[in-house]
FIDREN-353263 format. One record per residue: residue in three letters; x, y, z of N, C-alpha, C in turn. Coordinates in steps of 0.02 Angstrom, whole numbers, plus 50000, padded with zeros to 5 digits. Example, Ala and Ser with C-alpha at 12.3 -4.5 7.8 and 13.67 -1.06 7.14 Angstrom:
# FIDREN-353263
ALA506604971650390506154977550390506604983550390;SER506424988850354506844994750357506455000250394;
//
This chain:
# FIDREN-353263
UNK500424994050000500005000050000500445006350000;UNK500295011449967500565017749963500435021050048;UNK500835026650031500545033450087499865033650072;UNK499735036550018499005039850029498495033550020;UNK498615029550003498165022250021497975021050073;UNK498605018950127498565020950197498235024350208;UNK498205031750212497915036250231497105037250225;UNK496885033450161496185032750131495945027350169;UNK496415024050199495945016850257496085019350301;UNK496315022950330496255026350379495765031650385;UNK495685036250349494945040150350494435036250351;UNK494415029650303493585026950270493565023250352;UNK494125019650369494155016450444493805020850492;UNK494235028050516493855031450566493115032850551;UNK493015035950504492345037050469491565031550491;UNK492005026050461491345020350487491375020850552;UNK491995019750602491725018550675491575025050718;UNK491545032250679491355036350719491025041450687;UNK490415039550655490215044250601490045050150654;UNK489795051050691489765057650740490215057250779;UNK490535062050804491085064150878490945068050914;UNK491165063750980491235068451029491685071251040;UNK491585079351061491885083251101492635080451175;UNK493175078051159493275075251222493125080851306;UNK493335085551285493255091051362492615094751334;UNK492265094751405491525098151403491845106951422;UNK491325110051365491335117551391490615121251337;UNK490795126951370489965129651324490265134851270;UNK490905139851295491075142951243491855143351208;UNK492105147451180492675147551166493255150151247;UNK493115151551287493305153651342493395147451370;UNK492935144851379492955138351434493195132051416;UNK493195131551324493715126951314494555130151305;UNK494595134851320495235137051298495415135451402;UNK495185136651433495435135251517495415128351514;UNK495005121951477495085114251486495535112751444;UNK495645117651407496535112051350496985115651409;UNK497095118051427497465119751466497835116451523;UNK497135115751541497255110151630497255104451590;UNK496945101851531497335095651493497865093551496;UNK498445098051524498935096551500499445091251551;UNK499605083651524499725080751567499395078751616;UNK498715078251614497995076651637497375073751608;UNK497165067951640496645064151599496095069151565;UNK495845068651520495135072851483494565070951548;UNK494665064751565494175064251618494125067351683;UNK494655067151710494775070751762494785078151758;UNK495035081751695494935089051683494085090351668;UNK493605084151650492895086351667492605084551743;UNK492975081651763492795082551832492925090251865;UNK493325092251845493635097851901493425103951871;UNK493225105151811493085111351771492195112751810;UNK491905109851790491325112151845491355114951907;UNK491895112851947491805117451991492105122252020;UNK492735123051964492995131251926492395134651912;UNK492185131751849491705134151819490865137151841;UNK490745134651902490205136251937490495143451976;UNK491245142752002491255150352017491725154451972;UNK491995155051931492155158751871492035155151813;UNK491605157351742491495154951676491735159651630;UNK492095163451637492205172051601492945173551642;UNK493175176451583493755181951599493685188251667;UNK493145190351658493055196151705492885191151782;UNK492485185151788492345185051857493065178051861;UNK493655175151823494165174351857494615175351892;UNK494435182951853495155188951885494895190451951;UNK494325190551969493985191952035494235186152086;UNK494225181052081494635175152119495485175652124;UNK495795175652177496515175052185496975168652150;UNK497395170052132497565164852106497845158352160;UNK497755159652217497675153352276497095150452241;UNK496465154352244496215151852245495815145752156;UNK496135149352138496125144352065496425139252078;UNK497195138852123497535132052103497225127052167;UNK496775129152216496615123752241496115120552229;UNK495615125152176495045123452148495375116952092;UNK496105117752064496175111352000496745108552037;UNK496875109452084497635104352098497455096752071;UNK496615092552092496825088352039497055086951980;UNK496995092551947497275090851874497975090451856;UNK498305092651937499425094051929499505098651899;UNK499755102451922500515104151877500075112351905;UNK499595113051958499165117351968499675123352001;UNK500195126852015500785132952016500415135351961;UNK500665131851932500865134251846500225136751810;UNK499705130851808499135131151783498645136051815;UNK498765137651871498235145951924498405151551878;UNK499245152951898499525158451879499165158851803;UNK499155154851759499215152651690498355160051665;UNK498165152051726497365155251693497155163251703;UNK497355164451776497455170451793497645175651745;UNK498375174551723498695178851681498355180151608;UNK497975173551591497695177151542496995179151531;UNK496725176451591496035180351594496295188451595;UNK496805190551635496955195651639497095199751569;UNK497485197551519497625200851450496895198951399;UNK496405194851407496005196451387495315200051395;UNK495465203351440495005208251470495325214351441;UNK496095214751474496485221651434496305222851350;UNK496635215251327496755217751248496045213951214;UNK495735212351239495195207451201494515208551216;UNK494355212851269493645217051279493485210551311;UNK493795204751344493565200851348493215192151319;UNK493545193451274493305188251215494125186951186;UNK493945179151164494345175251151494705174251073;UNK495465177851052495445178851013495545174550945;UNK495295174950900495275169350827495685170650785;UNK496585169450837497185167750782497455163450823;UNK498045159650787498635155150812498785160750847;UNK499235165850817499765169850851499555173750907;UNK498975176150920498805179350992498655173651044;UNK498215166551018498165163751063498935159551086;UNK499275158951059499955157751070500315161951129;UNK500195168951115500595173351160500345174551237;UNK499645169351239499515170251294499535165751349;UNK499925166851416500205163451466500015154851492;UNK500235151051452499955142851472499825141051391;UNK499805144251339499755143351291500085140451231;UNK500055133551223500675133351166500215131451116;UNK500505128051066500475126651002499975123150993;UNK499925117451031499215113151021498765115251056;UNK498695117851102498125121151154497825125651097;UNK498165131051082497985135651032497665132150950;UNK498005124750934497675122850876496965118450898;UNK496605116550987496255113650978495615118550988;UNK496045123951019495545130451005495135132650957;UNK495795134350908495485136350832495025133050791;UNK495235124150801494875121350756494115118950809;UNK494195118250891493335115350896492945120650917;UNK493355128550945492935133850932492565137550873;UNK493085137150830493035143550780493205137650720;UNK493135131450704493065127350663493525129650599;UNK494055132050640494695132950586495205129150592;UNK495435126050509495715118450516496595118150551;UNK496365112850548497055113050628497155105650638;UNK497775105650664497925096750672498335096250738;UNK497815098350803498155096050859498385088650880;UNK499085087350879499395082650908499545081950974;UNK499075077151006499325072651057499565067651066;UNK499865064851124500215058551121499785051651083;UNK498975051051069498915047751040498965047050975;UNK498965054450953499015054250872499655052550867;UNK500285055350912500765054350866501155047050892;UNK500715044150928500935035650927500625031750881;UNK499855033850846499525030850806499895032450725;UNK499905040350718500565040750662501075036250646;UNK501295037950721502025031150694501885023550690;UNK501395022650741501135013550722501025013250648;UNK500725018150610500245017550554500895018850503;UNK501375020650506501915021450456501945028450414;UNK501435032750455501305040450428501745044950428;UNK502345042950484502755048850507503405043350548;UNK503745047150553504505044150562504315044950637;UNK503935049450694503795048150773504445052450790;UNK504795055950767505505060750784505105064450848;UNK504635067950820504385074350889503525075050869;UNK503165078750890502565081450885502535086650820;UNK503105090250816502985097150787502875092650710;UNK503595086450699503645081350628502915079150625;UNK502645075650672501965071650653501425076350658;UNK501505082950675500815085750644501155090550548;UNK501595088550547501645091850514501705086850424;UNK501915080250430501385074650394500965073750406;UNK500395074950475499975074050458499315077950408;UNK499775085150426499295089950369499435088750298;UNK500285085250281500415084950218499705077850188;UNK499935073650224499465067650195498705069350208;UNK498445072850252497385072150253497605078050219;UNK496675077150181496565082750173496135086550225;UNK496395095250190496435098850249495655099750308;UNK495105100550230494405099150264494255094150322;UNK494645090450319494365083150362494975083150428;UNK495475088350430495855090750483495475089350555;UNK494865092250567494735095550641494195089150662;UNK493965085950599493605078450623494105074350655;UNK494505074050584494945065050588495455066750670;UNK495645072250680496125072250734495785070350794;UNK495275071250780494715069650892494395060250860;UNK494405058550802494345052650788494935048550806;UNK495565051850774495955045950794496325046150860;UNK496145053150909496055052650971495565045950986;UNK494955045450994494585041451009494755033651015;UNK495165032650951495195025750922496105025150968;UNK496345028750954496945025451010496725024251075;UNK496205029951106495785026251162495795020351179;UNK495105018851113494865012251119495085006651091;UNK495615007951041495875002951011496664999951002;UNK497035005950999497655005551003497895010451057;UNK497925007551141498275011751176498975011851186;UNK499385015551223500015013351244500285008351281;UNK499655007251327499874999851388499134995351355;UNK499294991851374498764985151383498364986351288;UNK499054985551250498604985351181498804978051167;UNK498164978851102497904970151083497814972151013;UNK498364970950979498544969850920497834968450871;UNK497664960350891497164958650847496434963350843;UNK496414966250887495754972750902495944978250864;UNK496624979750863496864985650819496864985050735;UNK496174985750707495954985550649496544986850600;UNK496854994650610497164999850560497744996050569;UNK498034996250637498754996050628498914987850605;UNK498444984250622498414976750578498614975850513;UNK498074981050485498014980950417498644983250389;UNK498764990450397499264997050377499824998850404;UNK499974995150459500464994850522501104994750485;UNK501604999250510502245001150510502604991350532;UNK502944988950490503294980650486503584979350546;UNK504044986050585504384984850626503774982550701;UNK503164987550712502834990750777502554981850763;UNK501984980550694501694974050705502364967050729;UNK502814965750701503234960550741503384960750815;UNK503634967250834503534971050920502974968350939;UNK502284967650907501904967350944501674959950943;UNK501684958850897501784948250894502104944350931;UNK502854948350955503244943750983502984944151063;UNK502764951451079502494951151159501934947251171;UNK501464945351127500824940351120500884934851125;UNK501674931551105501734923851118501764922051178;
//
């Protein structure tokens, strides 16, 4: 099979098993998912919907975060870790978007980038499930499913999102990426995977990852 062969059983694949998707982090606007990629980070999706409710019951907005101390943000998410970092984070930029943004959440890479807790994929899962501008946030599942699948050489994140925009097309960007989130979920994880359940990488699988994974099965 070619690249883009691959790539066409891989779309028609995700496609059948997830003709609708879910949302993985619950929020209502562009604000409130831009504070859950955030505390995402290095934190279950599940556990960041646990804890966002009850942020979110007392600040949902830029203007009534800044009203809370930033004590008091990080004891509201310490489950999620890494909560120093992640208070100050949210804090700081509820703060510049009140200054420079009237309050509202802005619709580029480069501003949402410049703002405090913000990197590259936070800002691309922004763009594309707020403002449905195409984008190919990479997480650790995409870019283990990349390299199982023989899409990308697995060097870094910045390499595998950056075949991954060369090979999809670009329309089907902001679906296929929360799809093949899903399916490393459920099908190909990092611990406790089962080869024969893993449809794609069965089929399309990189020569080296399927023998790796044969020989641990005997």
């Amino acid at each position: 099979m070619t690249k883009k062969e691959r790539a066409t059983f891989v779309i028609n694949t995700l496609n059948d098993l997830y003709p609708s998707i879910p949302i993985p982090l619950d929020h209502k606007d562009p604000y409130t998912l831009l504070i859950a990629v955030l505390l995402s980070a290095q934190c279950t999706d599940v556990r960041v919907n646990l804890t966002t409710p009850h942020l979110f019951a007392k600040a949902d907005n830029p203007f009534a975060m800044v009203q809370l101390s930033v004590e008091e943000i990080r004891e509201i998410i310490k489950p999620c870790g890494l909560s120093p970092m992640k208070s100050k984070a949210i804090f700081g930029l509820s703060q510049i978007l009140i200054e420079k943004y009237q309050g509202e959440v802005p619709q580029s890479f480069e501003a949402l980038e410049e703002l405090p807790g913000v990197g590259h994929k936070t800002a691309s899962v922004v763009m594309s499930q707020a403002f449905s501008v195409p984008a190919f946030p990479v997480d650790t599942h995409i870019h283990r499913l990349m390299y199982r699948w023989g899409l990308t050489n697995g060097k870094n994140v910045v390499q595998t999102e950056k075949d991954a925009k060369a090979i999809f097309p670009k329309e089907l960007w902001n679906d296929l990426h929360l799809q093949i989130i899903w399916y490393g979920r459920e099908y190909s994880p990092a611990r406790g995977w089962n080869l024969e359940k893993d449809i794609i990488t069965k089929t399309i699988g990189r020569a080296s990852v399927i023998k790796e994974a044969q020989k641990k099965s005997r």
